[in-house]
C-alpha positions as CSV (number, residue, x, y, z in Angstrom):
1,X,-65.8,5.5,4.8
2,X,-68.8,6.6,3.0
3,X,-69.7,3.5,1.5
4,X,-71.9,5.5,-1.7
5,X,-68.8,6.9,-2.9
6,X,-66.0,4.7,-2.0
7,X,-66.6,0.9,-1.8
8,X,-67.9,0.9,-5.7
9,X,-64.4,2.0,-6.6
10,X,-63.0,-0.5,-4.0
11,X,-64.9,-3.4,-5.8
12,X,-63.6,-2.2,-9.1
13,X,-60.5,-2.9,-7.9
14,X,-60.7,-6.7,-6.4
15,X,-62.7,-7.6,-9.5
16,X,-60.3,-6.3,-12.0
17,X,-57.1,-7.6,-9.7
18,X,-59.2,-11.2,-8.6
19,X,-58.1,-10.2,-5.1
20,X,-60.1,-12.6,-2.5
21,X,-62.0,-10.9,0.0
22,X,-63.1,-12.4,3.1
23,X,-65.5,-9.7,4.9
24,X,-65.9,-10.9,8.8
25,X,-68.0,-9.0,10.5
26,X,-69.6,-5.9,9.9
27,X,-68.8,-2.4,8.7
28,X,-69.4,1.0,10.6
29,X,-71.0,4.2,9.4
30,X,-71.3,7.5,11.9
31,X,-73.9,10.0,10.9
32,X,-73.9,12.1,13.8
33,X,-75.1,12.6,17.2
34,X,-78.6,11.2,16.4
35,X,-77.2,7.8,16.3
36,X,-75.4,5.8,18.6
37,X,-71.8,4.4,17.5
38,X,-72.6,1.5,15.2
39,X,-76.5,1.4,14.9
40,X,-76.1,1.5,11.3
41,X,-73.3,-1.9,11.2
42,X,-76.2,-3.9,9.9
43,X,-77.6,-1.3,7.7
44,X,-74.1,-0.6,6.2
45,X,-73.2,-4.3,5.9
46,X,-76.4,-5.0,3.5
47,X,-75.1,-2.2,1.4
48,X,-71.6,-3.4,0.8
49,X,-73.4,-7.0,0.4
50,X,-75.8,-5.5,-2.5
51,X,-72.9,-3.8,-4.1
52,X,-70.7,-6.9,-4.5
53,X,-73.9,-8.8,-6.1
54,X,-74.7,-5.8,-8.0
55,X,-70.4,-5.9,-9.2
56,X,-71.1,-9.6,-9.4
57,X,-68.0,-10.3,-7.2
58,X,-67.6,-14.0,-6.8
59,X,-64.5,-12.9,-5.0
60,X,-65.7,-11.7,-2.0
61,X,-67.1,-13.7,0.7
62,X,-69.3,-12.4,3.9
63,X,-69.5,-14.3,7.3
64,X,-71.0,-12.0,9.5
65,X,-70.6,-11.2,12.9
66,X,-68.4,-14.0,14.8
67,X,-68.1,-14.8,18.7
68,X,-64.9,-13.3,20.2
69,X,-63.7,-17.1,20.9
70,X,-63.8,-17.4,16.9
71,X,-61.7,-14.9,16.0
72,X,-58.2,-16.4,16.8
73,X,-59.1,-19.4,13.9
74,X,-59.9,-16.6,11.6
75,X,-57.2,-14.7,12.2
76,X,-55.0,-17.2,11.7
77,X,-56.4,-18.3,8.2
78,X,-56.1,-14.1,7.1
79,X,-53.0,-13.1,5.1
80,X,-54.1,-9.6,6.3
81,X,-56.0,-7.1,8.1
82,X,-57.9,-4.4,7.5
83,X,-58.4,-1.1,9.6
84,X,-60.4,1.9,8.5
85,X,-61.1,4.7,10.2
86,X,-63.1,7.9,8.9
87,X,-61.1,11.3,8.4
88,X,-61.8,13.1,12.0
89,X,-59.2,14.5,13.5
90,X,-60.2,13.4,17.1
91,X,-60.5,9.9,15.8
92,X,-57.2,10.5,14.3
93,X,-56.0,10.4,17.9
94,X,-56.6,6.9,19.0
95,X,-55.8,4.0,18.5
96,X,-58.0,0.7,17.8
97,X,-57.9,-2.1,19.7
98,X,-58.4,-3.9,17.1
99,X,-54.5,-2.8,16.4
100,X,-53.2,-4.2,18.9
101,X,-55.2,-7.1,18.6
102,X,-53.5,-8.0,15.0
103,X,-50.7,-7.1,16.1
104,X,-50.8,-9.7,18.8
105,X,-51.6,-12.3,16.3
106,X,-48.8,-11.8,14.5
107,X,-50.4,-10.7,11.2
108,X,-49.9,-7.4,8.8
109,X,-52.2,-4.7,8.4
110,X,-53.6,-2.6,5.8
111,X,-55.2,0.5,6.9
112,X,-56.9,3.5,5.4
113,X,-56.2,5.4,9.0
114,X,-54.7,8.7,9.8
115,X,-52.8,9.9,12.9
116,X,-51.9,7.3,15.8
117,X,-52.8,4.3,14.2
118,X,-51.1,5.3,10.9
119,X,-47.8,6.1,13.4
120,X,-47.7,2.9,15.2
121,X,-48.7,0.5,11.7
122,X,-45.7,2.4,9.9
123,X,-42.9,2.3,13.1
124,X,-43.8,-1.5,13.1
125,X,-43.2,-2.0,9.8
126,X,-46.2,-4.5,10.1
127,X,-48.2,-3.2,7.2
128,X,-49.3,-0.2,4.4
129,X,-51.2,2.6,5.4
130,X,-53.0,5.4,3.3
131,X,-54.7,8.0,4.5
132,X,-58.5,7.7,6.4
133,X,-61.2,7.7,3.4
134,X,-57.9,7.4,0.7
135,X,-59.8,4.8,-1.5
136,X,-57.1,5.1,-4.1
137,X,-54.6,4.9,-1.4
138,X,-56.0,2.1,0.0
139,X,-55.9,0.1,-3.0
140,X,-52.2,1.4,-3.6
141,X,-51.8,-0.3,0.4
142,X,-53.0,-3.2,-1.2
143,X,-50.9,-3.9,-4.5
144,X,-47.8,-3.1,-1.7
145,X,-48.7,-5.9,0.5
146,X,-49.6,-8.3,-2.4
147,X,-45.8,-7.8,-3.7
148,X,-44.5,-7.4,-0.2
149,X,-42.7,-10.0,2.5
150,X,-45.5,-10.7,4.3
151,X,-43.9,-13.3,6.7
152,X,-41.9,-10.7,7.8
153,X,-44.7,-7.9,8.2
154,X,-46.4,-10.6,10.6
155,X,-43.1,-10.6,12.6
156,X,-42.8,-6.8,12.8
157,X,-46.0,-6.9,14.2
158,X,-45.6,-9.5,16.4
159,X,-42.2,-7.9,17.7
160,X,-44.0,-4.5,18.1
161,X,-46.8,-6.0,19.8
162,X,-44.4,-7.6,22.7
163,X,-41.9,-4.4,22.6
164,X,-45.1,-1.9,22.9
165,X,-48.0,-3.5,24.1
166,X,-47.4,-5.9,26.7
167,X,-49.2,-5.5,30.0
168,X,-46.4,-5.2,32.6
169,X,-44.6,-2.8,30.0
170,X,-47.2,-0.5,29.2
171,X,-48.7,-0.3,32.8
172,X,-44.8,0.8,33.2
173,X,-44.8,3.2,30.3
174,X,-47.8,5.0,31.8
175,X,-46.7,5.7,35.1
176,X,-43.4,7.1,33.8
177,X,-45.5,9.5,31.7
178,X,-47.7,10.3,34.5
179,X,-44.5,11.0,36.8
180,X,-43.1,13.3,34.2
């Protein structure tokens, strides 16, 4: 997302709503060629940080980057997850790890994603998706999952996750498509 124009109307909305924000990690911009995939995390991080002091967001909470063997605690203290993607229709194509990751930890996702990832989030039945860069969609994602079961989001997920995902099975999967 282009942080300028979207994350100030983001803010709006978990300041108005008192939604807590945990932010774990850091955010991604792409501005072309001249730059190497994430070289501007940092960069974009410090923005979203500046904005939520500028917004005066008490409400939203940064921890920076954390060590792989971390993650599992923190996921498991999240209500949710978050997966954005920008709108390019060769991104559109893939799917994040990060996905599956969530997926595997049993938890529901929110995503402002397009294509494959949008696919597989809504045939789980694991979480709300709007479209990539869909600020107003994304927020509508998140009033859904507020009011939502979200016990039973974690399940799908979890369910999709051992279904889809599992080693043996999609080492399986792959050969059958490679034989047809």
């Amino acid at each position: 997302m282009i942080l300028d124009h979207s994350f100030p109307r983001e803010t709006d909305y978990v300041k108005k709503n008192n939604i807590p924000l945990v932010i774990v990690g850091g955010t991604v911009e792409y501005h072309g060629a001249h730059c190497s995939y994430g070289c501007d995390t940092l960069v974009a991080e410090g923005l979203i940080k500046k904005l939520a002091e500028e917004k005066n967001l008490s409400n939203v909470v940064f921890h920076g980057r954390k060590a792989v063997d971390e993650m599992p605690e923190i996921y498991k203290n999240s209500d949710a997850m978050l997966v954005t993607l920008s709108a390019d229709p060769v991104i559109s194509m893939t799917l994040p790890g990060k996905v599956q990751t969530y997926m595997a930890a049993g938890k529901p996702i929110i995503g402002a994603v397009s294509g494959e990832a949008s696919e597989i989030i809504n045939e789980a039945r694991c979480g709300f998706c709007a479209k990539a860069e869909d600020v107003e969609g994304l927020c509508e994602c998140v009033k859904q999952f507020i009011a939502s079961d979200k016990a039973q989001l974690g399940k799908n997920a979890r369910k999709y996750y051992e279904e889809n995902f599992q080693k043996a099975d999609f080492i399986n999967r792959i050969s059958e498509e490679f034989k047809n």
